[in-house]
C-alpha beads as a LAMMPS data file, in Angstrom:
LAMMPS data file: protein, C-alpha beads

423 atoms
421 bonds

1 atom types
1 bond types

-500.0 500.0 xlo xhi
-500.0 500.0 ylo yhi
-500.0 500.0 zlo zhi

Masses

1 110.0

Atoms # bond

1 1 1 116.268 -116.945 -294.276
2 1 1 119.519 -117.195 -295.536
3 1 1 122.304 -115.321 -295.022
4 1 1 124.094 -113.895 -298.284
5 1 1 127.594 -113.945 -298.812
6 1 1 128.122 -110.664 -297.965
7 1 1 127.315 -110.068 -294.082
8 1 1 127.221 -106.085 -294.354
9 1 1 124.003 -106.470 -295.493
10 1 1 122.856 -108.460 -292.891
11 1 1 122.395 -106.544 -290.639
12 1 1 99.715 -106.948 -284.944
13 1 1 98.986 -103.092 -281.860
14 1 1 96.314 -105.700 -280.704
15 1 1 94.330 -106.486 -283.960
16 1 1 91.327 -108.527 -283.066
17 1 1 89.829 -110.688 -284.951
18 1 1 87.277 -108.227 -285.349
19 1 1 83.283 -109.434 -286.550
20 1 1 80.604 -107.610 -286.815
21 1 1 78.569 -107.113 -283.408
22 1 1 74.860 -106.667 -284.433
23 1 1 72.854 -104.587 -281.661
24 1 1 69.967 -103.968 -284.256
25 1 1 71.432 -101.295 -286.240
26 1 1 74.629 -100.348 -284.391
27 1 1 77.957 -101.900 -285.311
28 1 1 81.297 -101.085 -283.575
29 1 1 84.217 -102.207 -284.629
30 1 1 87.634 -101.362 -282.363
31 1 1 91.227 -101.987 -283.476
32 1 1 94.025 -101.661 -281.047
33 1 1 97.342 -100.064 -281.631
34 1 1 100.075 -102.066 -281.998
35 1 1 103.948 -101.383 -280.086
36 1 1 105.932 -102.073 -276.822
37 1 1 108.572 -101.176 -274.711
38 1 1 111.577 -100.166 -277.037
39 1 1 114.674 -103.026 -276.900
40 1 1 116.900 -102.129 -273.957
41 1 1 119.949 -103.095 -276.370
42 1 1 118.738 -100.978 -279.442
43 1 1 121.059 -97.468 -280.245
44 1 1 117.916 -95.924 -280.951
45 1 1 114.466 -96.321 -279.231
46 1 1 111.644 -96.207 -280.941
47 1 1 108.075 -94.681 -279.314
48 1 1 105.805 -96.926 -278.017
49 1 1 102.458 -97.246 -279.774
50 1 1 98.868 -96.832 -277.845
51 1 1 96.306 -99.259 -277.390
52 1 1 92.871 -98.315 -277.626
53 1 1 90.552 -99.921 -274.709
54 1 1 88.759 -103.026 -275.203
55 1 1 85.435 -103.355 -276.663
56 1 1 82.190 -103.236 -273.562
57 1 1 79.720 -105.696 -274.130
58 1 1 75.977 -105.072 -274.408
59 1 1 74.476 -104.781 -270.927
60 1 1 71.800 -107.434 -270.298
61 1 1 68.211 -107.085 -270.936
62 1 1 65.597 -106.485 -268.245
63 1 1 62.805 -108.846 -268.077
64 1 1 59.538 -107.994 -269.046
65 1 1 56.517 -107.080 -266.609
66 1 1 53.741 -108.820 -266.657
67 1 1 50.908 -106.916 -268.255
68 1 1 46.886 -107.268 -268.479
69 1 1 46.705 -106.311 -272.110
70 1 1 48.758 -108.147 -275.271
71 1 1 51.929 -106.726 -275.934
72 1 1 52.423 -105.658 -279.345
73 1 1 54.315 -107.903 -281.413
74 1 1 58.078 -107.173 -281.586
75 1 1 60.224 -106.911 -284.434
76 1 1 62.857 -110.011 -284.506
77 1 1 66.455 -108.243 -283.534
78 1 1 68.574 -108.782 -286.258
79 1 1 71.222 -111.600 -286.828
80 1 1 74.918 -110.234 -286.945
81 1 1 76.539 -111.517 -290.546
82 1 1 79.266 -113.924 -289.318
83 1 1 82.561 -113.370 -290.862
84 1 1 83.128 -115.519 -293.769
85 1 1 84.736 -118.621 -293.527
86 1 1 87.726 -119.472 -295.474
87 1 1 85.824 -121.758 -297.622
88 1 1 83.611 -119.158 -298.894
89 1 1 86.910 -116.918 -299.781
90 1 1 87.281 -115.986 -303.483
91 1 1 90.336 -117.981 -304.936
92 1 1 92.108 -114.222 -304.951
93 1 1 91.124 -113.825 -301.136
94 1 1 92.378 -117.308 -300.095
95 1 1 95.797 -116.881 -302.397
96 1 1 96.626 -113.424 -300.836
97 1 1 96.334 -114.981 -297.139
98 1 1 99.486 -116.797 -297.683
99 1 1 101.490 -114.148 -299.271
100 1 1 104.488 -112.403 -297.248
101 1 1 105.277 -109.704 -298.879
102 1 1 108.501 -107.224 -298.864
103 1 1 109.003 -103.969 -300.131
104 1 1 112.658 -101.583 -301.534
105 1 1 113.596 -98.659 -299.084
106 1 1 111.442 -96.976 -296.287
107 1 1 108.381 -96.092 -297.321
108 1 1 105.774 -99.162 -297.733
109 1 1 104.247 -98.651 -301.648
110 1 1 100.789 -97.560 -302.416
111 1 1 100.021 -101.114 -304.455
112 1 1 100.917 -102.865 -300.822
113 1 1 98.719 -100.863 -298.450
114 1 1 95.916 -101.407 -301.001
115 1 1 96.870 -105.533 -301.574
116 1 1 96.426 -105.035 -297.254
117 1 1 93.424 -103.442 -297.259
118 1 1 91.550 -105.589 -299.400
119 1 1 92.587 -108.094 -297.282
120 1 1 94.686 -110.392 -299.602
121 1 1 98.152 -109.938 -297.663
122 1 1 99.001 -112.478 -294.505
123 1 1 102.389 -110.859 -293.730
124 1 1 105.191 -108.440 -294.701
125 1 1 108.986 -109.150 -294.063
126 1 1 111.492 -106.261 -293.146
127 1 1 115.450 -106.141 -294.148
128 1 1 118.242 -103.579 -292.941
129 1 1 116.927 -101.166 -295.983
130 1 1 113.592 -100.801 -294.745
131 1 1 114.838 -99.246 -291.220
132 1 1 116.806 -96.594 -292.737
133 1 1 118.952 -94.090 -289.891
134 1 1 116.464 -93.046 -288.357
135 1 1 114.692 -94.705 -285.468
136 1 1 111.226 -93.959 -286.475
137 1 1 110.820 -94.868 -289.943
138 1 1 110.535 -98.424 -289.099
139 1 1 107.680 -97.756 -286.370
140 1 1 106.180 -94.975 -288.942
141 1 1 105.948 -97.684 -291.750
142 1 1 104.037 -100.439 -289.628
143 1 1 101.757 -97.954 -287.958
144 1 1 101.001 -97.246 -292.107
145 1 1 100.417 -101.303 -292.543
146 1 1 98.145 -101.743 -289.828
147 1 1 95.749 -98.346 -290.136
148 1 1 95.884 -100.443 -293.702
149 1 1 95.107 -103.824 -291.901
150 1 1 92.071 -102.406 -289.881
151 1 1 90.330 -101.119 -293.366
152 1 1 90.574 -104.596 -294.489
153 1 1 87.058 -106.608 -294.834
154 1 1 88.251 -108.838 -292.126
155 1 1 91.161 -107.320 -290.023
156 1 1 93.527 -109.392 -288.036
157 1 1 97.085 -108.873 -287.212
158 1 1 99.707 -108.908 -290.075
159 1 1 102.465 -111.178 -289.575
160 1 1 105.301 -108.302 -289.249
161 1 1 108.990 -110.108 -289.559
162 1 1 112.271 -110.305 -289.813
163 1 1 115.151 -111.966 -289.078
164 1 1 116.729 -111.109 -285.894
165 1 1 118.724 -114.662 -285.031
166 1 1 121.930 -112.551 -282.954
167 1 1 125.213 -111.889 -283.586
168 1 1 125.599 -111.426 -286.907
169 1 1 122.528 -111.882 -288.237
170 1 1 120.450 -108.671 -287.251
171 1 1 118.145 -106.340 -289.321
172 1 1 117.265 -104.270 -286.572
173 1 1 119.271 -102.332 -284.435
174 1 1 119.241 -103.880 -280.993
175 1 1 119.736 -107.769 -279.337
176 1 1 120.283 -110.277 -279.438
177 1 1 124.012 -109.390 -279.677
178 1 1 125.246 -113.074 -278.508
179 1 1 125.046 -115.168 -281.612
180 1 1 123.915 -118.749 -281.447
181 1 1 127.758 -120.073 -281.154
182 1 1 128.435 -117.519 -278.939
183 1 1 125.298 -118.882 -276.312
184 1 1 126.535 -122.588 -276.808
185 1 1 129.921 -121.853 -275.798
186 1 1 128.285 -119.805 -273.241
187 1 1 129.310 -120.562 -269.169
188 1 1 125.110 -121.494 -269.049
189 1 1 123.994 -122.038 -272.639
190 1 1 120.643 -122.515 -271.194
191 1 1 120.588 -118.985 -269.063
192 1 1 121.988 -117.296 -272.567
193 1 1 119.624 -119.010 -274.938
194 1 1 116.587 -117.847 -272.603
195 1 1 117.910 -114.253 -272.387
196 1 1 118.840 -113.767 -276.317
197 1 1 115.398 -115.417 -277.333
198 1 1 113.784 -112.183 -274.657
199 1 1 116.335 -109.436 -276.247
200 1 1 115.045 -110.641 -279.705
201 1 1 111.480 -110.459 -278.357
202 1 1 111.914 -107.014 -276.788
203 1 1 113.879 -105.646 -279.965
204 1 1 110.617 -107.002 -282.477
205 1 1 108.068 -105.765 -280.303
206 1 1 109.725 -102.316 -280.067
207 1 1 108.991 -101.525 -283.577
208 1 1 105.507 -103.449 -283.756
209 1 1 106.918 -106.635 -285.005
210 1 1 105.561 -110.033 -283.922
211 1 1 107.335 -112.870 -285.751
212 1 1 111.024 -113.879 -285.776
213 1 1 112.389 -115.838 -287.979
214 1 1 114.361 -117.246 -285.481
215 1 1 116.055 -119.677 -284.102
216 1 1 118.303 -121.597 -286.611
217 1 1 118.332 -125.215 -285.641
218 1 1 120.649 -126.178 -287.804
219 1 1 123.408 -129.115 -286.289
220 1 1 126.882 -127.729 -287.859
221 1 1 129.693 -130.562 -288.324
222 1 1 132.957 -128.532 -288.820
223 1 1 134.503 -125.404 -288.001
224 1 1 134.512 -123.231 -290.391
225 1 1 131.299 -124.656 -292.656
226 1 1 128.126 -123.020 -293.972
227 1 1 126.248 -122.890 -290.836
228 1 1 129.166 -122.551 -288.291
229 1 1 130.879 -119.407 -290.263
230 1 1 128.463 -116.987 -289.425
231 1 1 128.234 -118.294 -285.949
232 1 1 124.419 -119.753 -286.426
233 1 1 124.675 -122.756 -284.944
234 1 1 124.668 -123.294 -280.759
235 1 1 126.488 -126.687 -281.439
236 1 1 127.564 -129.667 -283.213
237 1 1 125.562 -132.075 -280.601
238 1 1 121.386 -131.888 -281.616
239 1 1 120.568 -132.622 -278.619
240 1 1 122.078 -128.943 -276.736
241 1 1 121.109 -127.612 -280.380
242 1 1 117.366 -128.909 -279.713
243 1 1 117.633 -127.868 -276.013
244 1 1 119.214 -124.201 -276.409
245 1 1 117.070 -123.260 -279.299
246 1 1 113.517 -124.488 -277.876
247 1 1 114.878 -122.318 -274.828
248 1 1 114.829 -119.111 -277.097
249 1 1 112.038 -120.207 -278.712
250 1 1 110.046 -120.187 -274.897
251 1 1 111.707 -117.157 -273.845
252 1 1 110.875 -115.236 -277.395
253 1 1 107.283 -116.732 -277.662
254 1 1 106.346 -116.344 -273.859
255 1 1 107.220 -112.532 -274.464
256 1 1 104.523 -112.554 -277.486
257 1 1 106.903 -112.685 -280.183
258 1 1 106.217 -116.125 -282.934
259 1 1 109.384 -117.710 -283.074
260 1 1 110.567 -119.979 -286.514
261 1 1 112.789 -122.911 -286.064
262 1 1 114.607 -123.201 -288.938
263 1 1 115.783 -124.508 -291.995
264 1 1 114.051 -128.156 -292.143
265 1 1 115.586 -130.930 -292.382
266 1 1 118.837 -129.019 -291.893
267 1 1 121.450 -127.338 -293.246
268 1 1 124.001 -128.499 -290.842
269 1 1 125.586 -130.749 -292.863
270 1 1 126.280 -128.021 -295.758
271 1 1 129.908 -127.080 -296.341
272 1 1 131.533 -123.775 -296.402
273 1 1 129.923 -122.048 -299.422
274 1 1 126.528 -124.439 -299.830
275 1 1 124.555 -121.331 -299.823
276 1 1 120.892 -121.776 -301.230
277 1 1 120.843 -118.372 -301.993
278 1 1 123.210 -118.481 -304.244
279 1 1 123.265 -122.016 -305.805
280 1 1 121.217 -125.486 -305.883
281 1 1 122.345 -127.456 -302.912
282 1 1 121.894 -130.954 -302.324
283 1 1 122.907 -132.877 -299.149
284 1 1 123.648 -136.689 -299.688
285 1 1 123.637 -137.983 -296.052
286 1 1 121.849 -141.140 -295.243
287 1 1 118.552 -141.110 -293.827
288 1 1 119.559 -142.446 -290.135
289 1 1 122.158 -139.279 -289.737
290 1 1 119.568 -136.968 -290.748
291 1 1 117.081 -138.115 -288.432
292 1 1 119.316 -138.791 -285.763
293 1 1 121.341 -135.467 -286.022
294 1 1 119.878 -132.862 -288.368
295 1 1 115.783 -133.565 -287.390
296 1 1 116.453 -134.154 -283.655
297 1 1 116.174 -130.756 -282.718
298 1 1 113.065 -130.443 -284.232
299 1 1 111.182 -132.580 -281.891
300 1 1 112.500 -130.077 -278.855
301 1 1 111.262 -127.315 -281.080
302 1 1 107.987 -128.989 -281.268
303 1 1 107.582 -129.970 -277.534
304 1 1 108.012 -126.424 -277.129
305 1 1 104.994 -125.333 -279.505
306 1 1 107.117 -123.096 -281.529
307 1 1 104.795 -121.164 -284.148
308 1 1 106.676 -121.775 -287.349
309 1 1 108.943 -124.224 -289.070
310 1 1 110.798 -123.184 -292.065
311 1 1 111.837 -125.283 -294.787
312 1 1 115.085 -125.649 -296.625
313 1 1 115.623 -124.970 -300.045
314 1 1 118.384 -127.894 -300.423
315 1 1 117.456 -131.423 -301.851
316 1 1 117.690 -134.278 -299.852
317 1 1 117.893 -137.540 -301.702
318 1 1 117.410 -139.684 -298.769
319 1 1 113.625 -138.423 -298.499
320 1 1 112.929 -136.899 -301.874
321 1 1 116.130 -136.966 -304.884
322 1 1 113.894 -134.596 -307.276
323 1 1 113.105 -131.521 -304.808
324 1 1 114.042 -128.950 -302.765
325 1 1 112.554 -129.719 -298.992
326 1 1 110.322 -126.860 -299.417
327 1 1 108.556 -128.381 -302.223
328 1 1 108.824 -131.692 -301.446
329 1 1 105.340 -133.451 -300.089
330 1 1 107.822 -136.366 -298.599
331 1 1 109.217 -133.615 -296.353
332 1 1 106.620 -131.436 -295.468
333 1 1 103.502 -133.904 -295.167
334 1 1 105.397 -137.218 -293.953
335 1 1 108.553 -136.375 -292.102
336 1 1 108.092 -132.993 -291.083
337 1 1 103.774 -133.493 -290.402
338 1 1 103.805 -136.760 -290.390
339 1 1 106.490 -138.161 -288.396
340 1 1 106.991 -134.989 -286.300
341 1 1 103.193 -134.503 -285.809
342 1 1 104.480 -131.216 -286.165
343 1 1 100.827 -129.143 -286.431
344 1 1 101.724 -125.283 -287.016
345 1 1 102.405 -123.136 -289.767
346 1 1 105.041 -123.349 -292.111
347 1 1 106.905 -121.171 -293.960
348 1 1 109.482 -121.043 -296.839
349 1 1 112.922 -119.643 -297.101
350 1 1 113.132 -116.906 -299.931
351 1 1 111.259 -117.003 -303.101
352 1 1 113.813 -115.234 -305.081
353 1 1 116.654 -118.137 -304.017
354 1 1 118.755 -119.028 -306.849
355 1 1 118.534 -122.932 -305.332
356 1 1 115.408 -122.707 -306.866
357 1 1 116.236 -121.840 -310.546
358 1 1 115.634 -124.902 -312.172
359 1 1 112.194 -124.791 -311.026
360 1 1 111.564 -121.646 -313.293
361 1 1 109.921 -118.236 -312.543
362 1 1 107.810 -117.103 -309.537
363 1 1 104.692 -118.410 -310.322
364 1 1 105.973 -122.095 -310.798
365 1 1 107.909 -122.048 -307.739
366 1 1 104.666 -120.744 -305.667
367 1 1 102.709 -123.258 -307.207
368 1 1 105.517 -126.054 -306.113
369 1 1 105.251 -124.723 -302.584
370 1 1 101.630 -124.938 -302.075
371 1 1 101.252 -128.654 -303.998
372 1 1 103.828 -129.566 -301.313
373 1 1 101.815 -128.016 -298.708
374 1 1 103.572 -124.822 -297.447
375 1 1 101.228 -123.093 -295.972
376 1 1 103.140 -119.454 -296.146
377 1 1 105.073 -117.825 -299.500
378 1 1 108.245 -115.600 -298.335
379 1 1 108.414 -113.124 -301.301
380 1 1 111.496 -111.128 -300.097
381 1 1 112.998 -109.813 -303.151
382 1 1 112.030 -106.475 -302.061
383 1 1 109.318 -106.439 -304.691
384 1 1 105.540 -105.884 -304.361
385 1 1 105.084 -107.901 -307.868
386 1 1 106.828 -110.455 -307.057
387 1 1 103.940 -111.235 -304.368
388 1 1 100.952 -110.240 -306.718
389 1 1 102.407 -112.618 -309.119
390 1 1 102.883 -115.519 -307.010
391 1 1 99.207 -114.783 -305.373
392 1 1 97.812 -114.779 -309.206
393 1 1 99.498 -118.027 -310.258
394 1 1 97.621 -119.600 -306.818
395 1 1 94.341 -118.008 -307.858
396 1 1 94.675 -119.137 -310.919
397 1 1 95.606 -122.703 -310.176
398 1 1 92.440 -122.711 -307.565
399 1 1 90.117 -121.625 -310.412
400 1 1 91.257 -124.553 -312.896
401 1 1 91.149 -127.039 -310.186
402 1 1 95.036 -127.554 -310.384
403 1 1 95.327 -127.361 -307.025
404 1 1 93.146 -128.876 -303.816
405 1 1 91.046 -126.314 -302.725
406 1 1 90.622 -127.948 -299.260
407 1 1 94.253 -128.579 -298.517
408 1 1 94.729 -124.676 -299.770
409 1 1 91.926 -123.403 -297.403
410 1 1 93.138 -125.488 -294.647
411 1 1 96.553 -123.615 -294.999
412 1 1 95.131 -119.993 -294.810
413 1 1 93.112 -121.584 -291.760
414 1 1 96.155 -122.053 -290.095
415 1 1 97.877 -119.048 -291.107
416 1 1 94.601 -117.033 -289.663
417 1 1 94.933 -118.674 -286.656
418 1 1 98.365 -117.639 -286.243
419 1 1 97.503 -114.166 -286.862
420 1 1 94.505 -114.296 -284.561
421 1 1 96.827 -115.561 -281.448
422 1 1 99.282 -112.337 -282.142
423 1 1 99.085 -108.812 -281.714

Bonds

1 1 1 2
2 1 2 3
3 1 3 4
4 1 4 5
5 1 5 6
6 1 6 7
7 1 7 8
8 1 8 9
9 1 9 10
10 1 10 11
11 1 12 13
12 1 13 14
13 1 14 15
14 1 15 16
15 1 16 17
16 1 17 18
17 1 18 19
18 1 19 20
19 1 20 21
20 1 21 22
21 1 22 23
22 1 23 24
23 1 24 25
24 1 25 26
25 1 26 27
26 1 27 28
27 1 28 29
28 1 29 30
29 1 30 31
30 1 31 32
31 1 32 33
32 1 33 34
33 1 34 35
34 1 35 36
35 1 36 37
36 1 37 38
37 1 38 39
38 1 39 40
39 1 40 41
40 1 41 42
41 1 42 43
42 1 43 44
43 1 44 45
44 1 45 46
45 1 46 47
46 1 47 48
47 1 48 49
48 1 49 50
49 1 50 51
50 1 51 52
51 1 52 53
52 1 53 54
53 1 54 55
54 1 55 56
55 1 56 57
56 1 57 58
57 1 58 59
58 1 59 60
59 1 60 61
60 1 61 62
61 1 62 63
62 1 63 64
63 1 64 65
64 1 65 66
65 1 66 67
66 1 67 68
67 1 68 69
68 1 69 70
69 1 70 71
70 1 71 72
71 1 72 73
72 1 73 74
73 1 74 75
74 1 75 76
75 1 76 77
76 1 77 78
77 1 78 79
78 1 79 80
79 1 80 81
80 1 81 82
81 1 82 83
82 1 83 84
83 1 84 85
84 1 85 86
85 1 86 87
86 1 87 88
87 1 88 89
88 1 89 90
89 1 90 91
90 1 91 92
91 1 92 93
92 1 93 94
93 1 94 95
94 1 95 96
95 1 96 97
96 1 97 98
97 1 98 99
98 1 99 100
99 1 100 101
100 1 101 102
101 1 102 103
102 1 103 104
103 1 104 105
104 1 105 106
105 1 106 107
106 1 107 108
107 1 108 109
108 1 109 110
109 1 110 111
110 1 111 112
111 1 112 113
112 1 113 114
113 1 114 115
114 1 115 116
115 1 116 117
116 1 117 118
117 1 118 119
118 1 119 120
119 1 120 121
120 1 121 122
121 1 122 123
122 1 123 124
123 1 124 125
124 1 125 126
125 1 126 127
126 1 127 128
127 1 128 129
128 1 129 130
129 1 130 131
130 1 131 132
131 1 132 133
132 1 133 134
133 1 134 135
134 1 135 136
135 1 136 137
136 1 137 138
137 1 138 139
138 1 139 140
139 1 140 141
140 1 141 142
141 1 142 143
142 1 143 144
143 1 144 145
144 1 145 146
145 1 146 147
146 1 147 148
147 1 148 149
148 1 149 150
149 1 150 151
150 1 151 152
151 1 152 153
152 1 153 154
153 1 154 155
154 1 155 156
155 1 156 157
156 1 157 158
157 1 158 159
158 1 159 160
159 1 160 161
160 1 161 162
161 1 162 163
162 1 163 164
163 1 164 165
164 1 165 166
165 1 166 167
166 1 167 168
167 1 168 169
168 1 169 170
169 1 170 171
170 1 171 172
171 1 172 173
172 1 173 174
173 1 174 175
174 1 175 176
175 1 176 177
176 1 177 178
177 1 178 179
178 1 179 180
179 1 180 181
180 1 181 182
181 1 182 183
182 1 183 184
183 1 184 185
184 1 185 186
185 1 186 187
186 1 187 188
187 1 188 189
188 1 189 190
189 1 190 191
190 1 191 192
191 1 192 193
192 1 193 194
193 1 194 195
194 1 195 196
195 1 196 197
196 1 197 198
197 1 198 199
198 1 199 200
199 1 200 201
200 1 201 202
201 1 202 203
202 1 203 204
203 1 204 205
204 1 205 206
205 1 206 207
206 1 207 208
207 1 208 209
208 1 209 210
209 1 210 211
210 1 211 212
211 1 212 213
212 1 213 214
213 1 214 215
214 1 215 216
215 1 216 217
216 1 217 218
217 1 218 219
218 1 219 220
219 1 220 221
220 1 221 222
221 1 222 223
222 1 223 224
223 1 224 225
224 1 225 226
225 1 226 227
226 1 227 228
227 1 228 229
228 1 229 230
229 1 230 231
230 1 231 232
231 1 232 233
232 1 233 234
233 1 234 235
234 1 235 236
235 1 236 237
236 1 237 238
237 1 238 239
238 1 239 240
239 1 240 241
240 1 241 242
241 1 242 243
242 1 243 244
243 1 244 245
244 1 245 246
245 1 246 247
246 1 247 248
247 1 248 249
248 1 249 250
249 1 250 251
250 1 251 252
251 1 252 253
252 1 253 254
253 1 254 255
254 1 255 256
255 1 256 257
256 1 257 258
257 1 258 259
258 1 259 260
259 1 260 261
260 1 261 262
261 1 262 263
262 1 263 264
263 1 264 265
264 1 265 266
265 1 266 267
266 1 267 268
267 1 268 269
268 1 269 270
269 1 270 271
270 1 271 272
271 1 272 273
272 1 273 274
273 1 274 275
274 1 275 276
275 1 276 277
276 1 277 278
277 1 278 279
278 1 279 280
279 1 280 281
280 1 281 282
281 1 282 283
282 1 283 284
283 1 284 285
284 1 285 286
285 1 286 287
286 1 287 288
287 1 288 289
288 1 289 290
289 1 290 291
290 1 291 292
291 1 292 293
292 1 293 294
293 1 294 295
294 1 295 296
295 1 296 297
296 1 297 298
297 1 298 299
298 1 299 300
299 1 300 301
300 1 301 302
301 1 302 303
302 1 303 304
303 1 304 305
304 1 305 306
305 1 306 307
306 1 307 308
307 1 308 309
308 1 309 310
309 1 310 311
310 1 311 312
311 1 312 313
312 1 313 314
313 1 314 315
314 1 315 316
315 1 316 317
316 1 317 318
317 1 318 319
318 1 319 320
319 1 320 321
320 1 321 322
321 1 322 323
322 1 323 324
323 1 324 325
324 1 325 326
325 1 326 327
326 1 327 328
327 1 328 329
328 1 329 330
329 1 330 331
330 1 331 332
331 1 332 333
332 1 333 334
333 1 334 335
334 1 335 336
335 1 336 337
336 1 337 338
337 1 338 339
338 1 339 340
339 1 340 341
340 1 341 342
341 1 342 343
342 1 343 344
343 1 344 345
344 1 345 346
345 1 346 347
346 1 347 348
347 1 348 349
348 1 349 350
349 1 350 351
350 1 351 352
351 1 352 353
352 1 353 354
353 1 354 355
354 1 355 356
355 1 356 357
356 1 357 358
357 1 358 359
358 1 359 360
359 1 360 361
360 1 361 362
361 1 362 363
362 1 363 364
363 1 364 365
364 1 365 366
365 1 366 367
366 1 367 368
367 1 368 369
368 1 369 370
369 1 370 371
370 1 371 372
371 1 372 373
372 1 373 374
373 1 374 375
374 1 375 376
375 1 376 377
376 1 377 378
377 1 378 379
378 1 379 380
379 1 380 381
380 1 381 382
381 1 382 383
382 1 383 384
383 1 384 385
384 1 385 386
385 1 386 387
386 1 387 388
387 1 388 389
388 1 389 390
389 1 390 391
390 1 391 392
391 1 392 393
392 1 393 394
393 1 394 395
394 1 395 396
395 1 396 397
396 1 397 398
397 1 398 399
398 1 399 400
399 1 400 401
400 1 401 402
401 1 402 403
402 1 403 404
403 1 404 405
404 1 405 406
405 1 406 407
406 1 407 408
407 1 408 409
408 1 409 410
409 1 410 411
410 1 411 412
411 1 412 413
412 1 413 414
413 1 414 415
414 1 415 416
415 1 416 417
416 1 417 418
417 1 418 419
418 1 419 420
419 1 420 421
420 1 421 422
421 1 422 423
């Protein structure tokens, strides 16, 4: 995400994808607990989770003995019922599964833990409000979200965020304290990139968190401009910006962590104050300079199988001259899919961004992101309605038909499989 103007406020246990196991009557279901090691760099550690033990399988059966007389006739062993698949979701089912939510202070709300539990919530996103002073609220809070998780028809990890990029950018107490300038100007840029993308991992997994959205790929041109002055780029060259950041994104992913390069096509070229938070942005550099410089990270990022890509909420006239990136098709199907053969999940910036005010309310701007083919909503205005009302407006538009069932279900197939491969 973003970073506001003011920088004071900046700063799934193992869920299997549990099924049913039918042995005849019996069913079992297991969840693990979630939670490692505590960052090394945090003030305050918080406790390790457990992790239950993992599910025995039935023992063989013996073969029969031969016998004189007929056996009787046995009774056919029952059929396990498979686990629905996405195309047999209700609209409200497949809506939810690419909803992040966020919630105000440090308790997660009733009306969230139920939205998990029936299984119509793919993620939840956590700010500097949410961890409070004390060390354990954080860790208290997601051990709430996943006991809600494993009650859900279907449980599977929640993706549990934030954005921990370094330096300056930090919601949680704890590394990386290098910020991306700070590694490129580093006396091994490499060595530091690898080590911030682990102290990010470490910090996340401490309080049960296993997404990051993190690194910033974004190619800054002058001192002093939107992306360089809060020290978020590694570098004005892509190509150390493409090799640095797809070093962190190893480092952080290798540790178990999903890392995000971010913001797509690039911000890099946005001057001091371009802040889609605050303000429609629009970048008018040619095509070839945006390709060559701002996308050409990218293609490290995607060598390196990083997890998530998130768009930009700034229009780019040289691909699309009507939308943002985030809800352009041009962008996310052809350049970023397309041309990139980029193949993972993607993600917006925030919901709530003023860049996005023309567009209108929450439910239009949802429905713009998933005709462009966004496979996950951020809804981080701290606001469980905000998410119930952009999952309605997609249930909605599934029921009239407004929007392409199989494109939708093939986004919450990705999503799931994200989810699946984390813990």
């Amino acid at each position: 995400m973003l970073v506001r103007r003011s920088f004071a406020c900046l700063s799934d246990g193992m869920a299997l994808s549990l099924r049913s196991i039918g042995l005849l009557a019996l069913g079992l279901a297991l969840a693990a607990g979630c939670g490692s090691p505590a960052p090394a760099a945090a003030a305050a550690r918080p406790r390790p989770a457990t992790t239950s033990a993992e599910p025995t399988g039935p023992s063989p059966s013996p073969s029969p003995s031969p016998s004189p007389s007929p056996s009787p006739t046995a009774s056919p062993t029952p059929t396990p019922d498979p686990t629905p698949s996405p195309t047999a979701a209700s609209s409200a089912d497949l809506a939810g599964q690419r909803i992040v939510y966020s919630y105000p202070g440090t308790t997660p709300p009733a009306a969230l833990l139920q939205r998990i539990r029936e299984g119509r919530v793919a993620g939840v996103i956590f700010f500097a409000e949410n961890v409070g002073n004390d060390p354990f609220v954080l860790r208290n809070a997601v051990d709430q979200l996943r006991q809600a998780e494993q009650q859900s028809p279907h449980p599977r990890p929640l993706l549990l965020m934030t954005d921990q990029e370094g330096g300056l950018v930090r919601r949680l107490p704890g590394g990386p304290a290098q910020s991306a300038k700070d590694v490129g100007r580093a006396a091994d840029p490499t060595a530091a990139a690898t080590r911030t993308g682990g102290e990010a991992a470490a910090t996340l997994s401490g309080y049960g968190l296993n997404l990051n959205l993190a690194p910033v790929l974004d190619v800054y041109r002058t001192p002093g401009d939107f992306a360089d002055s809060a020290q978020r780029s590694y570098s004005t060259d892509p190509a150390t910006v493409g090799k640095l950041g797809s070093a962190f994104i190893k480092a952080q992913q290798t540790a178990g962590v999903a890392a995000t390069a971010k913001h797509f096509p690039g911000l890099g070229s946005a001057p001091a104050g371009a802040n889609t938070d605050e303000e429609p942005v629009t970048l008018t550099l040619p095509l070839d300079q945006l390709r060559a410089v701002d996308e050409r990270p990218y293609r490290d990022a995607v060598a390196a199988e990083v997890k998530l890509v998130m768009l930009s909420w700034a229009i780019y006239p040289a691909l699309d001259p009507a939308h943002p990136a985030g809800m352009s098709g041009t962008v996310v199907r052809e350049e970023l899919r397309g041309r990139l053969a980029y193949r993972g999940v993607t993600v917006t910036d925030a919901l709530e961004a003023k860049a996005l005010d023309p567009v209108g309310g929450t439910s239009k701007r949802a429905l713009a992101v998933a005709e462009a083919g966004v496979d996950l909503i951020l809804c981080s205005a701290r606001d469980v309605a905000q998410g119930d009302q952009a999952a309605a407006a997609l249930a909605s538009a599934l029921d009239a038909g407004d929007l392409d069932r199989e494109a939708f279900t093939a986004s919450a197939t990705r999503v799931d499989a994200l989810r699946d491969s984390l813990k």
